[in-house]
C-alpha positions in Angstrom: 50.4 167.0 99.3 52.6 169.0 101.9 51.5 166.3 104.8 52.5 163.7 102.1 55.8 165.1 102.0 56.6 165.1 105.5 55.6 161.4 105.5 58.1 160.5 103.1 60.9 162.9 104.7 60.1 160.7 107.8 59.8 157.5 106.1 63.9 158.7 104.3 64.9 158.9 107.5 64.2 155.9 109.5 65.3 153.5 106.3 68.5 155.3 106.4 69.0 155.8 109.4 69.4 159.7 108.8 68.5 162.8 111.4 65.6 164.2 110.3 67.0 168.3 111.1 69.7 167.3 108.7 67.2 166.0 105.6 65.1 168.8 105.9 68.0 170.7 105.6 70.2 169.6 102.6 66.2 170.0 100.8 66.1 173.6 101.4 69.9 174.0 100.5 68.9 172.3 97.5 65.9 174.1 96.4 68.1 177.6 97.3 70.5 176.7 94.6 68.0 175.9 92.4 66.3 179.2 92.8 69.7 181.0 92.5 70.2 179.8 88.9 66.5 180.6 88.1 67.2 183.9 89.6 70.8 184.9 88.9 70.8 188.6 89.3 69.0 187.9 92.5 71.4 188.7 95.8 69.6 187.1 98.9 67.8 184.0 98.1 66.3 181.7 101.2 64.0 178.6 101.5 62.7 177.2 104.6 60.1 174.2 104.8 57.4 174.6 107.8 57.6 171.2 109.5 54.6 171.6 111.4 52.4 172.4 108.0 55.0 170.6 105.7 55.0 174.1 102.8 57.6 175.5 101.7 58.3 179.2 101.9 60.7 181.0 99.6 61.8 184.7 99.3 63.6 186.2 96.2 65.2 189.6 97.6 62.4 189.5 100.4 60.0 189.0 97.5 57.8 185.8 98.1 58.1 183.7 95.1 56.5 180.2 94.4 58.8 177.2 94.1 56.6 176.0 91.4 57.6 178.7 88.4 61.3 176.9 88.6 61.8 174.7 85.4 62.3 171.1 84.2 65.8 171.9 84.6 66.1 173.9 88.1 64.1 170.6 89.7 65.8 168.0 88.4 69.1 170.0 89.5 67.9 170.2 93.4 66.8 166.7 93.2 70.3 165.2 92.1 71.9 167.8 94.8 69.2 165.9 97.4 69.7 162.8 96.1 73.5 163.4 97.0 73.3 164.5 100.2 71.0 161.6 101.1 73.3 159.1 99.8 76.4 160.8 101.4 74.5 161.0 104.6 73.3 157.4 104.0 76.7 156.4 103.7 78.6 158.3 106.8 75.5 156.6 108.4 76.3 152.8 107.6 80.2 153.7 108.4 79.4 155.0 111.8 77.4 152.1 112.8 79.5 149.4 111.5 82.3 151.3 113.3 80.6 150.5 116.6 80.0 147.1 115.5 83.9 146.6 115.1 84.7 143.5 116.3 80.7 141.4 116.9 79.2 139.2 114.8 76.7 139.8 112.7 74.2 137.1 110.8 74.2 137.9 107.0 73.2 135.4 103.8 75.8 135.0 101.1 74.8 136.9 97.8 77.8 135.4 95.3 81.3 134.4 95.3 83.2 135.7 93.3 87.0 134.5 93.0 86.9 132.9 95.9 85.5 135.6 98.2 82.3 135.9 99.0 79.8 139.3 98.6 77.1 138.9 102.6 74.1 140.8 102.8 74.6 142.0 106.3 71.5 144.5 106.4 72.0 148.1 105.2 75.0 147.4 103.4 77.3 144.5 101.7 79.9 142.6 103.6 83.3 141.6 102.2 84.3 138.0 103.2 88.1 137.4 101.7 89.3 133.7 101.1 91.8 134.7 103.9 89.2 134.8 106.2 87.6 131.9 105.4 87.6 128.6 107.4 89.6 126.7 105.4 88.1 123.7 103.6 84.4 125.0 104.1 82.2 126.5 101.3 79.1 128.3 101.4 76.2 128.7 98.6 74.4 131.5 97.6 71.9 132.3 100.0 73.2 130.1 102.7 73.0 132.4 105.8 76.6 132.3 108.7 77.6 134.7 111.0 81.0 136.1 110.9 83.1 138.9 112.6 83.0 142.3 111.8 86.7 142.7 111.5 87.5 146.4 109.8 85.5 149.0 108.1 86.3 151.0 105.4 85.2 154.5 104.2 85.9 154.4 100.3 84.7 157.2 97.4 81.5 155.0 96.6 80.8 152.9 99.4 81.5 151.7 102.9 83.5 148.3 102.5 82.9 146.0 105.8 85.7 143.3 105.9 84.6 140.4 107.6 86.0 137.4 109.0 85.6 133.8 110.2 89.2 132.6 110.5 90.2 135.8 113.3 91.1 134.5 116.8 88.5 136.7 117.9 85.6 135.0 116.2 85.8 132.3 118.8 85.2 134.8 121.8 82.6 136.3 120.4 81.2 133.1 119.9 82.3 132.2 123.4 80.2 134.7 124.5 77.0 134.3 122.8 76.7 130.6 124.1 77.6 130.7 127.5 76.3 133.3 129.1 79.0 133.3 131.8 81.4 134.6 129.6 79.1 137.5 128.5 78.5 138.4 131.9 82.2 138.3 132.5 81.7 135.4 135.4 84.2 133.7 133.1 87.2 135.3 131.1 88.9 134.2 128.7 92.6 135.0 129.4 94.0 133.4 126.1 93.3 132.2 123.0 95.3 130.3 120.2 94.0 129.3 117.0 94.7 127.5 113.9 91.2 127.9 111.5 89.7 125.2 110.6 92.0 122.5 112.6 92.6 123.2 116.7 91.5 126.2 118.9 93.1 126.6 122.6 91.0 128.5 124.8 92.5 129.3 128.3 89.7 130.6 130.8 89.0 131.4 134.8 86.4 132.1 136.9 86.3 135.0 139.0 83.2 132.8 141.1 84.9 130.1 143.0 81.1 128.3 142.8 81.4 128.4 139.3 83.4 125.9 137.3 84.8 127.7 134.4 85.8 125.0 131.9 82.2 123.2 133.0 80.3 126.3 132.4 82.3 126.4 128.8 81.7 122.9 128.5 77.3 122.8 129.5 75.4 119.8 129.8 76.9 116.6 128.0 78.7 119.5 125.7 75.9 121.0 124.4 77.3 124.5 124.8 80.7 123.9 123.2 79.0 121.3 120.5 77.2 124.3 119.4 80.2 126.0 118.6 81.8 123.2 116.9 79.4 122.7 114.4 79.3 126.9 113.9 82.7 126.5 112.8 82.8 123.0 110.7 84.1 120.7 113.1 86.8 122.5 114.2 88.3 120.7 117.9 88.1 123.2 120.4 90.4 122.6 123.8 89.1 124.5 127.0 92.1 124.6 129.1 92.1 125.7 132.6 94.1 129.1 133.3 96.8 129.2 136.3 98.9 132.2 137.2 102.0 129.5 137.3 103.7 129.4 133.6 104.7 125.7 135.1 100.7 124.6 135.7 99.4 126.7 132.7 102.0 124.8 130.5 101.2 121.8 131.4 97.3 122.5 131.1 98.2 123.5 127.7 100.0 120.2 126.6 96.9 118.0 127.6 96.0 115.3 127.2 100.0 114.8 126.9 101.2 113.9 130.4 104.7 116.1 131.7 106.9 114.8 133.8 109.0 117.9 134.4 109.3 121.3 133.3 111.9 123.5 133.3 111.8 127.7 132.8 114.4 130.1 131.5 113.2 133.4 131.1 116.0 135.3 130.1 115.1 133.1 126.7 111.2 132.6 127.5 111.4 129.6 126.8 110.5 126.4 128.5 111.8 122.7 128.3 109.2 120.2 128.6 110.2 116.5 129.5 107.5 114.0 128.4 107.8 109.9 129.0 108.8 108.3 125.3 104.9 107.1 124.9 103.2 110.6 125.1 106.0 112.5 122.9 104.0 112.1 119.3 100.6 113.0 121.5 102.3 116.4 123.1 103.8 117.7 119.9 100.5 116.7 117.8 99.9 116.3 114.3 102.7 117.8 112.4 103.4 120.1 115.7 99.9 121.5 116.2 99.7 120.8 120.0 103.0 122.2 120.7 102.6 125.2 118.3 99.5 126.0 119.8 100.5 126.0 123.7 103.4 127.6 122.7 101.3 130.7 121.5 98.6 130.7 124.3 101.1 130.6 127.4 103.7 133.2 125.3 106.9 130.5 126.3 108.8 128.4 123.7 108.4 125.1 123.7 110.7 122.7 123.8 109.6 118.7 124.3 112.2 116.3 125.2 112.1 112.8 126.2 114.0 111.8 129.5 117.0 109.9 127.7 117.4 113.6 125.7 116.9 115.5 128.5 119.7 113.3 131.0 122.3 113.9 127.9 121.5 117.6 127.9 122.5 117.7 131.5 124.9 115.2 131.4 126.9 117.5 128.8 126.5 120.8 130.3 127.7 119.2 133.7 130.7 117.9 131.8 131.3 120.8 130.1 131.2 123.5 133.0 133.4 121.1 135.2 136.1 121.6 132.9 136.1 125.3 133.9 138.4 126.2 136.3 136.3 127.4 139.5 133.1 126.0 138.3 131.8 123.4 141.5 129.0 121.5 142.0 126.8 124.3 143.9 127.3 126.6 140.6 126.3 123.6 138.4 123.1 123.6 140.1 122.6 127.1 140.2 122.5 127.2 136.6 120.4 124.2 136.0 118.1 126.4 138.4 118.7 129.3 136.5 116.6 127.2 133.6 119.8 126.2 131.8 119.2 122.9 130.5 122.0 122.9 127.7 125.2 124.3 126.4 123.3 126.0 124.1 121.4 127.5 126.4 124.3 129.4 128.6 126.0 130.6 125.2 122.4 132.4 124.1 122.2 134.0 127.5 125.6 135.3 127.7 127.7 136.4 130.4 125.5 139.3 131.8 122.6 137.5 133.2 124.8 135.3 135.1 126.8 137.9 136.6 123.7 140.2 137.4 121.2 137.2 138.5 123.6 134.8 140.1 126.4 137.1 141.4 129.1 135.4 139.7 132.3 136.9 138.9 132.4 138.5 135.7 135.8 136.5 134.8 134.7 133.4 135.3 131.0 134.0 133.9 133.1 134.8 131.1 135.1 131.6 131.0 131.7 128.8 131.1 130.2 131.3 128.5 133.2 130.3 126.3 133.5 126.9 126.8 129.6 126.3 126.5 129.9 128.5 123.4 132.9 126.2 121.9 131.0 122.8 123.1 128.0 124.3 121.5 129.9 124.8 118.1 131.4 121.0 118.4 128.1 119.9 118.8 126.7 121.8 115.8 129.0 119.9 114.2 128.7 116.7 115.1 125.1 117.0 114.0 125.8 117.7 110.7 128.5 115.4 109.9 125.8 113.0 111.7 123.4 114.6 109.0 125.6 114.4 106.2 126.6 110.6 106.4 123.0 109.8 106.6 122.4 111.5 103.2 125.5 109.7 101.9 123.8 106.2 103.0 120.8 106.9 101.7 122.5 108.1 97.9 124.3 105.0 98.2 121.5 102.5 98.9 120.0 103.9 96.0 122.8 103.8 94.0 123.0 100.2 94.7 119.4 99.6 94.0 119.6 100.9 90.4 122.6 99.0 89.9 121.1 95.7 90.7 118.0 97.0 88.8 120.0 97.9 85.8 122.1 94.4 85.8 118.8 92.3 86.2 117.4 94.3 83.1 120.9 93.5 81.5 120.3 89.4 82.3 116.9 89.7 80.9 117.8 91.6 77.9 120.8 89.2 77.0 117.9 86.3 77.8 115.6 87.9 75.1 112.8 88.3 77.5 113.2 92.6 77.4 112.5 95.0 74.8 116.0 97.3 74.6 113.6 100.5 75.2 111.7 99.6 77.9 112.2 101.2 80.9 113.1 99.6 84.3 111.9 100.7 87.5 114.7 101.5 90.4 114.0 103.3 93.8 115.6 106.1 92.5 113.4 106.9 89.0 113.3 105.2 85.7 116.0 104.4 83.7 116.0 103.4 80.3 118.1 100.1 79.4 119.5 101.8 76.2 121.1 104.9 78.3 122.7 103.4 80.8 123.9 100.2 79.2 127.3 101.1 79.0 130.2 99.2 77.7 131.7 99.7 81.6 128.1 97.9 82.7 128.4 94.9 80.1 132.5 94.5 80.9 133.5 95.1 77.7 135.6 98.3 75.9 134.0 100.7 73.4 134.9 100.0 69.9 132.8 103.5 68.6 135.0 106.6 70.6 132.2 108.7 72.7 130.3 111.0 70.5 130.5 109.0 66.8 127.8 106.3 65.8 128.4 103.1 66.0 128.9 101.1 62.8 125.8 99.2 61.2 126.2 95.2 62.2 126.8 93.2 59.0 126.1 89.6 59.3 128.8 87.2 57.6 125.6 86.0 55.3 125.0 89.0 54.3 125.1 90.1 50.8 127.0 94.1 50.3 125.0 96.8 49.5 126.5 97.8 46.2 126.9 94.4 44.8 124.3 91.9 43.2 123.6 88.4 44.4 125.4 86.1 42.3 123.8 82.8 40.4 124.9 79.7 40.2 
């Protein structure tokens, strides 16, 4: 029996993951208590179990005492007080190892969903998988197994909650690194990464082996590395973009397959103007801005994509503009062109003490061209929305005009006989019904009924009154 105890204290301790020392110590801190309320006028009470022989040894004031005379009630008090410990123990256990698996994957198999979230069996303990995390668009059933990222753990009264994820940026390392081996052994890093889940990853890389081609390596054999991935994460495109210490060359990595024609950096603003021919503009912003959004994050500039036409009438009015400026000359127009200053807008962002601090100008006159691009900057503000407004004005009055001519057709028919009065008529703008907007203005003719009174009840000429009878002849 006493050997059959140890087997089972050992047996507690490897399922749980618990020190052995410490087991064998909350069980004699239990049975002590026990023995205390057994005992109460007792003043030095002490268990200790022999490992070696697996008995345990109690003392009652230095007497010897056997465990056994304790009661129903005395046992089942030191086993809930073990069964505490163990589970408290048990628990700082699970915390401590998922703590040091912060940020890994780990393989579980779904258990339920519930609301949307999903409840993983990760081992030891139950994994929390929000809807926010989620890929969006997939769905997983009940004891479907994925592997997601262990992204926080948390120590609650009850139980240790691990929050995972499969929508984190760093999901796709870690997956990086479990298929190409490069990356694991740090042969390849990854120096940025940009993702939107479920749609377009950017994954900027470099190889610290000039033998070694990083986006290849990333790549493998006719893609079988980076297919792998793919289909881990439901078809989401994955771009493997080679990283430059040039913002110019990284930038322009980042737009592929878009081809740039010129790009131009300001990084008082951090931010970079990127000219692209007509043809490739739709394919370096992407689908509703994706691309852009994307390279924009993994290089750290912002973005902006014009086309060459744009880009000349930026210039064109910033030249104009800083002309007009007393002691501005061609040299200084280039300087600030240079400087990354593509527009007005630009100079009256930066303000006067860049220009006097990085190009030496006079403070005066840096002054001056920060208040005239300033005030050409407001004009053209302007311009744009009286632009914008007029367009909205057109586009009210085309379909003003098409429900007028929709309205008078329905009048033609009506007249014609070929229309019921209530049906509706279709017009660019909604429906319409005839009988609320066929007005006396529509029809060319004056109200006989003033607005707001019902209209008298038509009385043909054949018609006999209502109060008197028909007459016989």
């Amino acid at each position: 029996m006493n050997q059959e105890l140890m087997r089972i204290i050992d047996s507690i301790c490897r399922d749980k993951n618990i020190e052995r020392d410490s087991l064998i110590g909350d069980i004699e801190a239990a049975m002590t208590g026990a023995l205390r309320k057994h005992y109460e006028t007792a003043e030095q009470v002490e268990v200790k179990l022999d490992i070696g022989s697996g008995e345990i040894r109690a003392t009652v004031d230095a007497q010897p005492v056997d465990v056994r005379v304790l009661g129903r009630i005395a046992a089942q008090t030191a086993k809930q007080m073990i069964i505490q410990k163990t589970r408290d123990r048990e628990r700082t256990s699970i915390f401590d190892d998922f703590t040091a698996r912060r940020g890994t994957i780990v393989t579980g198999t779904v258990i339920r969903a519930e609301g949307g979230n999903l409840l993983v069996n990760v081992g030891r303990t139950e994994g929390f998988l929000p809807r926010s995390e989620q890929i969006p668009g997939e769905t997983h059933a009940s004891g479907e197994r994925l592997r997601a990222l262990v992204l926080e753990v948390r120590d609650q009264p009850n139980q240790v909650k691990v929050i995972l994820s499969r929508s984190h940026p760093e999901f796709i390392q870690r997956l990086f690194e479990l298929e190409v081996p490069e990356v694991a052994e740090h042969v390849i890093e990854i120096k940025a990464l940009a993702r939107e889940a479920g749609y377009r990853t950017k994954v900027a890389v470099s190889s610290i082996d000039s033998k070694v081609d990083a986006v290849g390596a990333c790549v493998g054999v006719r893609g079988s590395r980076i297919k792998n991935i793919v289909e881990e994460l439901g078809g989401e495109k994955i771009d493997i973009v080679r990283w430059n210490e040039s913002s110019q060359i990284l930038i322009q990595n980042a737009l592929k397959p878009a081809e740039v024609q010129e790009i131009a950096l300001c990084f008082e603003l951090d931010r970079a103007t990127v000219v692209v021919p007509e043809d490739q503009l739709s394919l370096a912003i992407g689908k509703r801005g994706q691309n852009v959004r994307l390279a924009a994050r993994l290089t750290g500039w912002s973005v902006d994509i014009l086309t060459p036409p744009e880009y000349n009438k930026h210039l064109e009015n910033l030249e104009q503009t800083l002309k007009s400026v007393p002691g501005v000359d061609d040299v200084l127009v280039d300087k600030l062109i240079a400087f990354g200053c593509v527009s007005v807008a630009d100079i009256d962002e930066i303000g006067a003490e860049p220009l006097v601090k990085e190009l030496e100008l006079d403070a005066e006159l840096a002054a001056r061209v920060v208040e005239a691009c300033g005030e050409e900057a407001i004009r053209l503000e302007e311009v744009r929305e009286a632009e914008a407004k007029a367009k909205a004005e057109q586009a009210r009055a085309a379909i003003a005009a098409a429900a007028t001519g929709a309205v008078g057709a329905s009048v033609s028919a009506f007249v014609a006989g070929t229309v019921d009065p209530a049906s509706p008529v279709e017009v660019e703008a909604g429906t319409i019904p005839v009988d609320e907007t066929l007005t006396a203005s529509t029809l060319g003719t004056e109200p006989d009924t003033p607005p707001g009174e019902a209209a008298p009840p038509a009385v043909s000429e054949d018609a006999t009154p209502p109060d008197e009878e028909p007459q016989i002849v």
